[in-house]
Steps between C-alpha positions, in 0.01 A plus 500: 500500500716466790639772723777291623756594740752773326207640292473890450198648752474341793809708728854486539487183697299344269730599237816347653341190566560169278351227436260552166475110399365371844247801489409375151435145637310684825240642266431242282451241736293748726318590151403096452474342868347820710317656222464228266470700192546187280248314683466223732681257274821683594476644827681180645827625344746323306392217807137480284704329197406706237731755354336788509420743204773775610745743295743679609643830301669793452698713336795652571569497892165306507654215258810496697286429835214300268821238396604499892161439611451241265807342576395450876104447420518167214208353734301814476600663119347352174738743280671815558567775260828710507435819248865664495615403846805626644787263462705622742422594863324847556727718716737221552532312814260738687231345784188641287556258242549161686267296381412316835610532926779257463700701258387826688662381847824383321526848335819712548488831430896508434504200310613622099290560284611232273496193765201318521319649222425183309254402745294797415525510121254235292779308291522315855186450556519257165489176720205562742321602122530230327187352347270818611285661181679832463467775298803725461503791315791800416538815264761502291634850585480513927781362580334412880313224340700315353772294672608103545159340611398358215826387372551346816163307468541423148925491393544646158586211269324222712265235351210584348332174715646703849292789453242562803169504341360636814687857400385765212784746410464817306760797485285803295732645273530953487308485851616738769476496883121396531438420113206654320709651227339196199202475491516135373718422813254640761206266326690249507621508879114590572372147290832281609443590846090449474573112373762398749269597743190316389739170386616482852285599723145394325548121555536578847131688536291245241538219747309732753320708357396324173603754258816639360594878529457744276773565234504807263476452144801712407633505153828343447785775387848442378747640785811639473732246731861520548510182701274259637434143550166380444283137514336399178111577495239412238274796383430724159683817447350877447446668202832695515666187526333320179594824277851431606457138408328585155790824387776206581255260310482753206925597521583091527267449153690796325834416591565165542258378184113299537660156544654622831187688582260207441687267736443774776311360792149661487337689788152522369222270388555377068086546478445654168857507428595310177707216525868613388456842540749564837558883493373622180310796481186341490577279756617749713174709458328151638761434762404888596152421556518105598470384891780537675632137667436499858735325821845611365794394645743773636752240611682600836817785403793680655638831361799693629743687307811495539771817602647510136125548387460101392119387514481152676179320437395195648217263447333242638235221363293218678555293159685565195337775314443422078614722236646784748614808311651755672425864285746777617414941374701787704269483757283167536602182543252245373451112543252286376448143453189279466262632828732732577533911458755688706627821464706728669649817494874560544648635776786651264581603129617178271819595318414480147641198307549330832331136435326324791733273736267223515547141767329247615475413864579163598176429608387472138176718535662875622708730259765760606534803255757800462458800331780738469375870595561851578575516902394889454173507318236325749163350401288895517759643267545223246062459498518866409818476218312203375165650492602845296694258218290220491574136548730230294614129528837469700522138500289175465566162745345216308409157631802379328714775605366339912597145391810556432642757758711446804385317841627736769547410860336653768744693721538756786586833378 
């Protein structure tokens, strides 16, 4: 941890002084090339050819400075993690937040406040981003965290093929200044933050070292999000998330009939299930107890919702998947195709006897999906309406139902 120039502590001059990114850079380098705490390998520097094995994060004021450090240190920084930074310059155009000496000695003090502010605030720091690993998180409810940033990195409406997949997205929905209020949300954070790490900063040490860091074995929840953008992974999901996947399982086999049930995509092993069974009760006593598949696809997503409460869903495939259904209740949103589970929880209340708004993406292997909702019921409250009444079918997207819907173009919103 840094106690850059402006920090708390230190005296009144200390205080008043800016610069906080070049500070940032001053102790990591001094950390690596005087007292070489990665090693040999790296004390050369960013000079030595190696990138070396180096995060930078923070939340709050410390992800606003953690994205301007990074934005000056793409030599030095493997990835840099932003947990609720401020979008919008602390204080406004005051010397204790300039991010480095040449900003400091062009400072006015009776310049406005609202000149020159967009060379403080992260939206324009976009450019010098570009291509960095970054891990951005908000809550839903502190309105300091959330601002243009990501937009700005990743325009609503654009292609599917122009996402970044160097940045992870997630906006935790019911979370307050400093989060903490789901418990779900908090794991989640705690194991999404754990494997960013270790994917991009472990290659970096095996060359050296000859062995990979360390990496928690957390247990995968389901989060509330209200937004994010995420790459695809390949994994298995927890227990929580399989009794979702079987109660949908059991609601799509008593409403929509066996034949539409059988032709459901299967997440688990068919040993000692009999052929023709699909979702009987016998077979679902096997399917209970059979293994479940490993290396799932979660294919790479986008979720925002819209101001009139609309749900916009986006998703994105390496290859075409087979058989996708897409399973919607009041509070889960469910897809699943052959290798594939994915499930998520909706950021907002569907309107009942709203169908899905389904399209296909010109690319031929993403989806785009709308689902009319309540603007003023948020993903908490509708997990707790749902959970007193109990869950039901809303709607069904069928393979068919995918062939034959509308190609929309990508756009700019």
């Amino acid at each position: 941890k840094v106690n850059y120039r402006g920090s708390a502590g230190f005296g009144k001059v200390w205080r008043a002084s800016g610069g906080f990114a070049e500070d940032v850079a001053g102790a990591i380098a001094w950390a690596v090339t005087d007292r070489k705490v990665l090693g040999e390998t790296f004390a050369g520097g960013p000079e030595a050819g190696r990138l070396p094995p180096i995060a930078v994060m923070g939340d709050y004021f410390g992800g606003y400075a953690a994205l301007h450090a990074a934005s000056q240190l793409r030599e030095w920084v493997a990835c840099v993690v932003a947990i609720a930074p401020l979008q919008s310059a602390p204080g406004g155009l005051s010397k204790p937040y300039m991010p480095d000496a040449k900003r400091v000695q062009s400072w006015d003090p009776d310049q406005s406040q609202g000149r020159g502010l967009g060379m403080l605030e992260p939206a324009g720091l976009v450019k010098d981003l570009q291509g960095l690993a970054m891990m951005v998180v908000e809550y839903e409810r502190d309105e300091d965290s959330k601002g243009p940033f990501v937009t700005n990195m990743v325009p609503v409406g654009c292609d599917p093929e122009d996402w970044p997949p160097s940045l992870q997205y997630v906006q935790y929905a019911g979370e307050r200044k400093g989060g903490g209020v789901v418990r779900q949300n908090m794991l989640d954070l705690f194991r999404r933050l754990d494997s960013f790490l270790h994917a991009n900063l472990s290659p970096l040490v095996q060359p050296t070292r000859g062995q990979n860091l360390l990496k928690e074995d957390f247990v995968d929840e389901v989060p509330f999000l209200s937004a994010a953008l995420q790459p695809a992974t390949i994994g298995s999901s927890s227990p929580s998330a399989e009794g979702i996947e079987l109660g949908l399982e059991r609601v799509l086999r008593e409403t929509k009939g066996q034949e539409i049930a059988d032709a459901f995509p299967k997440l688990r092993s068919a040993f000692g299930t009999p052929a023709g069974v699909g979702f009987s009760t016998d077979a679902q006593k096997e399917e209970t107890s059979g293994k479940r598949l490993q290396n799932l696809l979660a294919p790479a997503s986008r979720v925002l919702v819209r101001d009139d409460g609309t749900i916009e869903i986006t998703v994105a495939f390496a290859s075409a998947p087979k058989k996708l259904h897409v399973l919607l209740s009041e509070v889960w949103m469910h897809m699943r195709a052959e290798g594939l589970g994915f499930t998520l929880a909706l950021p907002r209340q569907p309107k009942p006897g709203q169908r899905i708004k389904a399209f296909n993406m010109p690319s031929g292997t993403a989806f785009h999906f709308e689902i009319a909702a309540e603007s003023g019921v948020g993903a908490v409250e509708n997990f707790n309406y749902w959970a007193a009444r109990g869950s039901t079918l809303l709607d069904l997207v069928l393979p068919e139902d995918l062939a034959a819907a509308p190609v929309m173009l990508p756009d700019a919103r």
